[in-house]
N, C-alpha and C positions, 0 to 999 in steps of 0.2 A: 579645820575650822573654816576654812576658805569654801571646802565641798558643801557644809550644814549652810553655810550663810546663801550658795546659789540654789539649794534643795529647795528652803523659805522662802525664797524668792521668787522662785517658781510654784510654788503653791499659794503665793498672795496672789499673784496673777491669776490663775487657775478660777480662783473663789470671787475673785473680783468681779463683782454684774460688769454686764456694757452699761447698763443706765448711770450705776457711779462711780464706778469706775475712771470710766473714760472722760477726758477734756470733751467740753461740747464743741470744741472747736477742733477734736480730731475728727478726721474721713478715713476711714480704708483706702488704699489706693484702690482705683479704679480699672479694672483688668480690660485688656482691651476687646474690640466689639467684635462680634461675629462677620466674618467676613459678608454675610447674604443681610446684615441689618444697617441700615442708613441713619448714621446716627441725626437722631432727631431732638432736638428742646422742648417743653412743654412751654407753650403758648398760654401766658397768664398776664394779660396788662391790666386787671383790672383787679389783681393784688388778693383772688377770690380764694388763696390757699394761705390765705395769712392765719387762720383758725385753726389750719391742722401744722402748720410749720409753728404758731405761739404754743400749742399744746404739746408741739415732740419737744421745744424748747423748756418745758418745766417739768418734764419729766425727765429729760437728759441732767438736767440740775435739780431733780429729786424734788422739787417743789408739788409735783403733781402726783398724789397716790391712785387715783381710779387709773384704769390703763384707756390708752387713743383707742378707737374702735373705727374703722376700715370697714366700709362696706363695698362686695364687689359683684355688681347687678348685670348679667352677663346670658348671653343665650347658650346654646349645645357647644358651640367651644369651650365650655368652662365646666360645663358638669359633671369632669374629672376632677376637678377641682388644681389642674398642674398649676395655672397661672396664680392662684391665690396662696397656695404650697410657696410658690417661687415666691414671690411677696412675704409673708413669711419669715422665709430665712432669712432675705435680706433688708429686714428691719431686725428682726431678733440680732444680726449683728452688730448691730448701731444702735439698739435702744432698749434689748430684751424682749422674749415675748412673756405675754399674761395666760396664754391658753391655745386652744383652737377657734373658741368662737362657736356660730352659732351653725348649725346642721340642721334639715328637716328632719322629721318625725314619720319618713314616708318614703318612697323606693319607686315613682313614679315607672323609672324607663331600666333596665339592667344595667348598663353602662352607667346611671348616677350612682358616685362616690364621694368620697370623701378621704384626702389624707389626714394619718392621728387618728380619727375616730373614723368606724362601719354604722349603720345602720342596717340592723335585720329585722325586715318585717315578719311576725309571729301568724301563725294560722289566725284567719277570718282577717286580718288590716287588711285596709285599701287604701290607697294612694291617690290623691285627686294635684291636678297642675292644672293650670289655665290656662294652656297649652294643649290639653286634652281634651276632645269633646265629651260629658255629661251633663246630666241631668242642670247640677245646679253649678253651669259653668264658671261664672264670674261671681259668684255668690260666696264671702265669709274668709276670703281669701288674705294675707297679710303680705310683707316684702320680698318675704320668700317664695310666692308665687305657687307653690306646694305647700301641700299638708295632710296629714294621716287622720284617719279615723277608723273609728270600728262599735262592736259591741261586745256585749259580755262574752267572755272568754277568749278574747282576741287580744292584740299587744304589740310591742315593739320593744327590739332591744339594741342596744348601743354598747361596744365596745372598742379596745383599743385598736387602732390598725398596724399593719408591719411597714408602713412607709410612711413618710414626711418626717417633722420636725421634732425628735426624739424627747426633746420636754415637753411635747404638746399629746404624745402620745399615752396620756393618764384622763379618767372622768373627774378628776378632782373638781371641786366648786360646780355641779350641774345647776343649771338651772332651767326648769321647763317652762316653755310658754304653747297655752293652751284656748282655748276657746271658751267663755264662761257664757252659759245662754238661759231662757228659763226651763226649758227642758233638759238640761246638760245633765252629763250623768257621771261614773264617780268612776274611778280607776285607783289602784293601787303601787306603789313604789317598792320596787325591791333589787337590793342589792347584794349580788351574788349567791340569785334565789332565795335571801332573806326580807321578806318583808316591816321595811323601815317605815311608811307610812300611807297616807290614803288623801286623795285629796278630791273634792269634790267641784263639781264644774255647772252646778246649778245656779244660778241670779237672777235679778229683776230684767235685767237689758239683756243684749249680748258684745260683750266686751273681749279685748286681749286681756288674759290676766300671765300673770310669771308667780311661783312658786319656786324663792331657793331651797335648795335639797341638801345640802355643805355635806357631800358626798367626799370622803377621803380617796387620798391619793392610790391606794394601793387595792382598789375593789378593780375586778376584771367583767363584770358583767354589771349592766343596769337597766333593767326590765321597767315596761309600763302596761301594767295588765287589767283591761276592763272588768270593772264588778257589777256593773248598772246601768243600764240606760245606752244612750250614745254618745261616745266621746273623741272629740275633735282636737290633736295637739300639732300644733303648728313647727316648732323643734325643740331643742336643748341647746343651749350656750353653755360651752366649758371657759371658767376664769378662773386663775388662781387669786389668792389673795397677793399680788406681790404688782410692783408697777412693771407697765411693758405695755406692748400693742397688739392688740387682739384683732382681725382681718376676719370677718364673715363673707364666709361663698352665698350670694341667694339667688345664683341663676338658675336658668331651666330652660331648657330643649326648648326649641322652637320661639324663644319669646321675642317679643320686638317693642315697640312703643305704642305701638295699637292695644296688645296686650295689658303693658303696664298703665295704659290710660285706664284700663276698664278692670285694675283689682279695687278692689271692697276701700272707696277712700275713707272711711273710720277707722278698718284694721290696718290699713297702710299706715298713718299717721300714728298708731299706737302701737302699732310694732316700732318703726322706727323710734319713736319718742322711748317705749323700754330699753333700746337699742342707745339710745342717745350717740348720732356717730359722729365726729369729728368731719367726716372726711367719706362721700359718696362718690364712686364711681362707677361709669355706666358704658358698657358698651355692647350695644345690640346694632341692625344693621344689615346680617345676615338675612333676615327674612324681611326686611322692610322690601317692599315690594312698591308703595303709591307718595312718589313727593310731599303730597298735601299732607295728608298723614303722619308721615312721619315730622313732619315740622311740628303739627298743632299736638301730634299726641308727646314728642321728647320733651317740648316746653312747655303743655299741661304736665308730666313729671316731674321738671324741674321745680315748677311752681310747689306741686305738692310735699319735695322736702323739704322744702325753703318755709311752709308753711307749719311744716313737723319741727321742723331742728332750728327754725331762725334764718333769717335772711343771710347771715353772714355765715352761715356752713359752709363748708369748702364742697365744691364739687367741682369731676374733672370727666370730661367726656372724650374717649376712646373714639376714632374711627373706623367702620371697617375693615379686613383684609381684604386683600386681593383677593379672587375667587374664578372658576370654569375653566375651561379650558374649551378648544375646538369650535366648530359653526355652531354645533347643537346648544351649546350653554355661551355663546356668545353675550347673547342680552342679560345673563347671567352676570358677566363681566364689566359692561360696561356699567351696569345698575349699579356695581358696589365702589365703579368711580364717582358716578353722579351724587352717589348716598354720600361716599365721604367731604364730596363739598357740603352736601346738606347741614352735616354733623359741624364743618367749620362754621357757616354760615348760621347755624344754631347755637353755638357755643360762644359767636360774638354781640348776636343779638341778644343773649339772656348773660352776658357778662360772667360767663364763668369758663376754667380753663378748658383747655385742652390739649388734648398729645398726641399726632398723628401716626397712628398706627399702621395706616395704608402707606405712609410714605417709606415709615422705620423698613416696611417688609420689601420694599421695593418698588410699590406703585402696580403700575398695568400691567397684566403677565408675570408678575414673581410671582405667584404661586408654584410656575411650574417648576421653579431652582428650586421651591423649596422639598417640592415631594420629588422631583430628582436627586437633592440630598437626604433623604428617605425622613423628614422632620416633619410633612405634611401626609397626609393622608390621600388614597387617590382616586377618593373621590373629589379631588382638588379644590375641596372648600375647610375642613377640620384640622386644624394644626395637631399635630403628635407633642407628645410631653416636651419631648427634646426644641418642639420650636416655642413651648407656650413660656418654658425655660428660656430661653434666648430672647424672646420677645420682652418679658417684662420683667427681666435683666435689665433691658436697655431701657425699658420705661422707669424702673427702679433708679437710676444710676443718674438719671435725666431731675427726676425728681429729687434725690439729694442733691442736685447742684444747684435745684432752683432752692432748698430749705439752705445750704449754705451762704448763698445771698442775699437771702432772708438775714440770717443770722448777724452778716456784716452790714447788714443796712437799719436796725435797729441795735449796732454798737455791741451786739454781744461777743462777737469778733473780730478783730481790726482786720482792715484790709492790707496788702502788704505796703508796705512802704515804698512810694515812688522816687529814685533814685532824683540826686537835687539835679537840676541842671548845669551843666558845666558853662563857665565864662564865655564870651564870644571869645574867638581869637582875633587879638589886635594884630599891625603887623609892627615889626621897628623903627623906633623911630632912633635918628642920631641926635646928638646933643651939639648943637653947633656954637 
């Protein structure tokens, strides 16, 4: 009797979500840091993450059914997608995930990936980033900074991948987002070579439009194949029906804030507004190259989610790594100290957080501990999975301690009780 009652017990646990599971007032213990990472706090006095710390908070207590949506706007460090993978895991352990989120629709460089989900461009797709030079460079472009297109007989397909987060790794709930224009032309949906439906991408304007597809759990292929015309799809977001937190990758190779000054501000704004995110973060830097610039082009960005999502979205600004090595990429190096003041000095004039990244990693010359612990890459600017893991680990960890304080300071969880203080000590007196 004793063995059945611990078997049950261990199988409620098992089935139990983290979201209700769990007290919102439990943590995981916190493992300790990498010896090459300095542990760092995130820098929020102006209270700018109170949006995405109210929103984990009603979902940790079940009140909230859509799931938090994590945007993570990021240059060629990221377009493996390790650091948003890490991110990921460590929310699904504390609050469940809803899916993978959102992926392009397009295969710009060889090295962009995705964990959970591939994306395979089919004969005749093209690939366009704003990062790449063509024709129509800054032209149509949305948050993701990439997008595919093609013509008749051309395509794209999406499947499951063999690495990241093992619930994330199904196209359940697709949904595509596409380009609608007045010459748009028509492609077709099919799942696992069966043709489920057709959607046309012709209107008066030219708009972001999204198409849910309520693709089940158990399809291994899902194709987009032109029938007409020319058709422009931005990507596909995976969400299940169930609450949790979904993290979108929308960086791209080479990008910086001169960049993101100049994507398409209608599809910016209407991408993110279908996106609706909780919670943006940004970190480019590597290719910032001119002070001026990167000042007026991060807080032109800034402006422009705040314009999409509300003034009061959370946003949280990353600063560069370390970078170069030797005389020859000296000014290399020093630039990406100068940048990471920039990015302070940007993140207190526009009142929104920050985490410093340059400091976590070490500052001036860590790069080289890091790719002499073989976690950097050597051309001494690209982190390796192993460091993009340990990096935002420690940004991860940094950031629940700041939603923990959250959570005691609007009473959702008491703080611990301060021990009373003890009497003064008198000394003797005699009784005469």
């Amino acid at each position: 009797m004793k063995t059945r009652c611990i078997l049950i017990s261990l199988l409620l646990g098992l089935w139990t979500s983290p979201v209700l599971g769990d007290s919102i007032c439990s943590f995981p213990p916190v493992p300790e840091t990498h010896a090459l990472v300095s542990p760092v706090s995130i820098a929020d006095p102006d209270l700018n993450l109170t949006r995405i710390f109210r929103a984990l908070s009603e979902l940790k207590q079940g009140r909230r059914k859509t799931p938090v949506r994590i945007a993570l706007i990021g240059d060629s460090n990221h377009t493996l997608d390790y650091a948003a993978d890490t991110l990921r895991h460590l929310f699904d352990k504390r609050f469940g995930s809803a899916g993978h989120g959102f992926i392009a629709a397009a295969k710009p460089w060889s090295w962009y990936d995705h964990a959970d989900i591939r994306v395979i461009p089919l004969k005749g797709w093209s690939s366009r980033a704003i990062s790449k030079r063509s024709k129509n460079r800054f032209r149509g472009f949305g948050p993701g900074s990439v997008i595919g297109e093609g013509h008749r007989g051309s395509g794209v397909r999406f499947r499951p991948a063999r690495r990241g987060l093992a619930a994330n790794r199904s196209l359940e709930g697709a949904t595509v987002h596409y380009l609608c224009r007045p010459r748009g032309g028509r492609f077709g949906v099919y799942l696992d070579g069966q043709k489920a439906l057709t959607i046309q991408t012709q209107c008066e304007r030219p708009q972001w439009m999204s198409s849910e597809l309520q693709t089940p759990s158990n399809i291994k292929r899902l194709d987009f194949r032109v029938e007409r015309g020319k058709v422009s799809i931005f990507g596909v977001s995976f969400e299940r029906s169930e609450p949790g937190v979904v993290i979108d990758n929308l960086s791209a190779s080479s990008l910086n804030a001169w960049f993101l000054g100049r994507l398409d501000e209608t599809r910016f704004k209407e991408g993110l507004q279908s996106r609706n995110y909780d919670l943006v973060i940004l970190h480019t830097g590597t290719n910032m190259w001119s002070p001026r610039k990167n000042r007026r082009d991060t807080t032109k960005t800034i402006h422009r989610v705040r314009d999409a999502l509300g003034v009061d979205v959370s946003m949280l600004i990353l600063t560069p790594g370390d970078a170069g090595r030797g005389r020859r990429r000296r000014g290399f190096r020093w630039r990406m100290k100068h940048c990471a003041q920039e990015k302070r000095d940007i993140a207190a004039q526009t009142r929104v957080a920050l985490w410093d990244y340059y400091r976590a990693m070490g500052g001036t010359k860590s790069i080289s501990k890091w790719v002499k612990a073989r976690l950097a890459s050597l051309d001494y600017v690209h982190p390796k999975a192993g460091m993009n893991q340990v990096m935002f680990t420690s940004l991860g960890h940094s950031f629940f301690e700041e939603y923990q304080g959250y959570l005691k300071t609007v009473g959702l969880c008491p703080s611990p009780a301060e021990p009373e203080p003890s009497p003064p000590h008198l000394p003797k007196t005699e009784n005469k």
